[in-house]
C-alpha positions in Angstrom: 43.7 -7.7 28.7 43.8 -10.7 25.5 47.3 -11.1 24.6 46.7 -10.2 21.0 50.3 -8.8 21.0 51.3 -9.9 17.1 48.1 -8.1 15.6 49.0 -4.7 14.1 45.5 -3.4 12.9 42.3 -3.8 12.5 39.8 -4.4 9.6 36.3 -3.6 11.0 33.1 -4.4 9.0 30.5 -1.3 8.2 27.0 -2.9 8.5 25.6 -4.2 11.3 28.9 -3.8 13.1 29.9 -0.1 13.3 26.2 1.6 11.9 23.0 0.4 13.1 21.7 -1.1 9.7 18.3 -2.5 11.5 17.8 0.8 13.2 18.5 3.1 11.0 16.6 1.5 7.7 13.2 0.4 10.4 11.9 4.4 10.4 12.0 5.1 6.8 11.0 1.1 6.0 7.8 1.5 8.1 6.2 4.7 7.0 6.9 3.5 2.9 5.2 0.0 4.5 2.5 2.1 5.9 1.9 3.6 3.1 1.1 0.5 1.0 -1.4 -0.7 3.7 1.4 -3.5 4.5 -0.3 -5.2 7.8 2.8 -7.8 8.4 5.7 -6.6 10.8 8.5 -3.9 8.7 11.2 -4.8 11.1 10.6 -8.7 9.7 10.1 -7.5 5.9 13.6 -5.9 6.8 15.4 -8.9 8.3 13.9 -10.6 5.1 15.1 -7.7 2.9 18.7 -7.8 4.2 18.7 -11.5 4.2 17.9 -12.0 0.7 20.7 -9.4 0.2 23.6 -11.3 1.9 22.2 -14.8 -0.2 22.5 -12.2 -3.6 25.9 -11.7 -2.5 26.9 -15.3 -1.7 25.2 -16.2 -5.5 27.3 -13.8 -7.1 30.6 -14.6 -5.9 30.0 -18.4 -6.5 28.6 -17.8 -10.0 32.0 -16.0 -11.0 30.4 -14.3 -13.7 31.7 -10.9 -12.8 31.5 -8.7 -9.7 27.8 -6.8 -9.1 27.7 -3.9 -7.3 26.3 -3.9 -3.7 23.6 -1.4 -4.3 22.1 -3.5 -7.4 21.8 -6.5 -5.0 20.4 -4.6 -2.8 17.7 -3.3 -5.3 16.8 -6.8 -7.1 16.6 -8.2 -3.3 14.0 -4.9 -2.4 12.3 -5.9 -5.8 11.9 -9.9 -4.7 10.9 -8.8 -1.3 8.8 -6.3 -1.9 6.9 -8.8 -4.6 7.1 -11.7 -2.2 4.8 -9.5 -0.2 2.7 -8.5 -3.0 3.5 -4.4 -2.4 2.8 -2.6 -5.4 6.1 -0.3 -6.4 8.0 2.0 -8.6 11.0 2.1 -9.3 11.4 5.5 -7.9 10.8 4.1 -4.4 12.7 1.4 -5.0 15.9 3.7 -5.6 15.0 5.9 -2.4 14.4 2.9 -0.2 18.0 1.5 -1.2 19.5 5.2 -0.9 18.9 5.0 2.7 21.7 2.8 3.1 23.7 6.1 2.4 21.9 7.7 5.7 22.7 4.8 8.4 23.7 5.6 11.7 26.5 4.2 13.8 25.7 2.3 17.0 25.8 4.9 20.2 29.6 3.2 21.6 31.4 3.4 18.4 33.0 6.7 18.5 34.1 6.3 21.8 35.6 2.9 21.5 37.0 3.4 18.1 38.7 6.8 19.4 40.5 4.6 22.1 41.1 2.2 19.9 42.4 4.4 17.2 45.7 5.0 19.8 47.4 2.2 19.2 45.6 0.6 16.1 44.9 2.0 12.6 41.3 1.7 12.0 40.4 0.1 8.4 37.1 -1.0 7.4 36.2 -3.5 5.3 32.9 -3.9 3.9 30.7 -5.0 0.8 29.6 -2.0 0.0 30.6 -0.5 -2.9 33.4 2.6 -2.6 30.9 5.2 -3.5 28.5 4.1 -0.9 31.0 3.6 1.9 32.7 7.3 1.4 29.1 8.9 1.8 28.8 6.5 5.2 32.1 6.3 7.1 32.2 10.1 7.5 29.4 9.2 10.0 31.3 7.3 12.6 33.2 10.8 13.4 36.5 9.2 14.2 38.9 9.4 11.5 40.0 5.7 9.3 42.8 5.1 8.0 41.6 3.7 4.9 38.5 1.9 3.8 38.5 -1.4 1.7 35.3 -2.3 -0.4 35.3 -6.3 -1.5 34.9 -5.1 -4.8 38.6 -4.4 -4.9 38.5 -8.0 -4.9 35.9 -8.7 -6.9 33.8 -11.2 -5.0 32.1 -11.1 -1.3 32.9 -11.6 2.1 33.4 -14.3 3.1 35.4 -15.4 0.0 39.1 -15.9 1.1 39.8 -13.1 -1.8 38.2 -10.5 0.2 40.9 -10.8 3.2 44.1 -11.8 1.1 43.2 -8.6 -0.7 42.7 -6.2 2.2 46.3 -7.5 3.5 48.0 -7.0 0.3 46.8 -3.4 0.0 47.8 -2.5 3.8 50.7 -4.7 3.4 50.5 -6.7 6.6 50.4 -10.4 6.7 46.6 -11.9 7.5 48.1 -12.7 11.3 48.8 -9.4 12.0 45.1 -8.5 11.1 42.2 -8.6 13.9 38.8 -8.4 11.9 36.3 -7.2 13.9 32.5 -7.9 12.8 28.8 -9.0 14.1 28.2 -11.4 11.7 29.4 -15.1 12.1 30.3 -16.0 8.4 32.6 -12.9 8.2 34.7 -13.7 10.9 34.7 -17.6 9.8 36.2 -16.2 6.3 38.3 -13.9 7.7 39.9 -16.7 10.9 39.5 -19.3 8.2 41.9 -17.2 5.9 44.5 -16.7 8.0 43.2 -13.3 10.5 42.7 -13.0 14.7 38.7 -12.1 14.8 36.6 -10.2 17.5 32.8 -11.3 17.9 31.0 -7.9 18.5 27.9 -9.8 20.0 25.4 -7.4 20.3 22.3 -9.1 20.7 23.4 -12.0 22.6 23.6 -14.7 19.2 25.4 -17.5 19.6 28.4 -17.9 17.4 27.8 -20.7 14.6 29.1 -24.1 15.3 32.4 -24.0 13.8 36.1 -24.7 13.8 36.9 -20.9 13.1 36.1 -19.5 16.2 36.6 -15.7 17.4 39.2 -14.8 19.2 37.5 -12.4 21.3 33.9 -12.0 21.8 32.8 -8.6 23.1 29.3 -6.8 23.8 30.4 -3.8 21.9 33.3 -1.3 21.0 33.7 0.1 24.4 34.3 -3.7 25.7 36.2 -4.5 22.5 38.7 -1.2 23.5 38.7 -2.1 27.3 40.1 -6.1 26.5 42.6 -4.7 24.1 44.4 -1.9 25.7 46.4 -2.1 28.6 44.9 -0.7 31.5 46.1 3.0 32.6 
């Protein structure tokens, strides 16, 4: 077991970490592709699709021009992709594509590990996704949170320090007493670099980015995560 013995809670991030963003969005991505006659691969024009989302994001906090919500970033990034590609569109299957974010489904070991975990931890998630899109989502990890924190609350994106300072103001715990637990490297480095204890769910096997704010634990999934933190009955 980590000796993690000051951390209190956990903040957990939504996509990619708990639901299977990649999986879930590949069916209904392909057969809208297939439709088009797109010949290139959907589960790239995806990865390009969610990457232009998370550079929309990092624009928009450093711009400081106001806070967009996650679903229009999502729809101008569809837009850029989908014309990067040269797919024809409407704006009709624009909105449906993006809606699917609304129908992901969680990876196969989170319910189990977040019930264990659940026992001695209160379960928050903290996400970029605006707080009409996460209370149609969380319902689907079928373990009860105790609350869910959208970084509009704080007006800018992970990983601005903001996001964190403001999820440990509204739970009322000092950053130290939080253990943020995410798949993707530049959430943990804003969350460790702001003051939380971070857990590397390392899925695919991805290094961790060269950098001073390192996880404190790195673990294969939730199951794992749950075994290294509770003690052993």
């Amino acid at each position: 077991m980590v000796s993690l013995e000051e951390v209190r809670l956990l903040t957990i991030d939504l996509y990619g970490t708990l639901l299977d963003t990649q999986g879930s969005l590949l069916g209904p991505t392909t057969d809208f592709l297939m439709r088009k006659g797109f010949e290139g691969s959907p589960a790239i024009f995806l990865q390009r699709w969610q990457g232009k989302t998370i550079q929309n994001t990092m624009i928009d906090t450093l711009l400081q021009k106001g806070h967009t919500p996650f679903r229009e970033l999502l729809r101008r990034s569809l837009v850029f992709s989908l014309r990067e590609a040269s797919i024809p569109f409407t704006e009709e299957e624009v909105t449906s594509l993006v809606g699917e974010w609304e129908r992901l489904r969680p990876y196969p070991d989170v319910r189990e590990g977040l019930l264990d975990l659940r026992a001695r931890y209160p379960l928050v998630v903290l996400s970029n996704g605006d707080p009409d899109m996460l209370a149609k989502v969380v319902p689907a990890l079928g373990v009860p949170i105790e609350r869910t924190i959208s970084a509009a609350e704080a007006g800018v994106y992970k990983p601005h320090p903001a996001v964190y300072r403001t999820a440990a103001e509204a739970l009322r715990v000092e950053l130290s007493a939080i253990l943020h637990v995410a798949s993707h490297p530049f959430d943990l480095i804003g969350a460790k670099a702001a003051g939380m204890r971070t857990a590397y769910v390392d899925r695919h096997k991805t290094p961790f980015d060269e950098s001073p704010y390192t996880p404190d634990l790195v673990v294969r999934d939730f199951r794992e995560l749950a075994a290294r933190l509770l003690p052993k009955r």
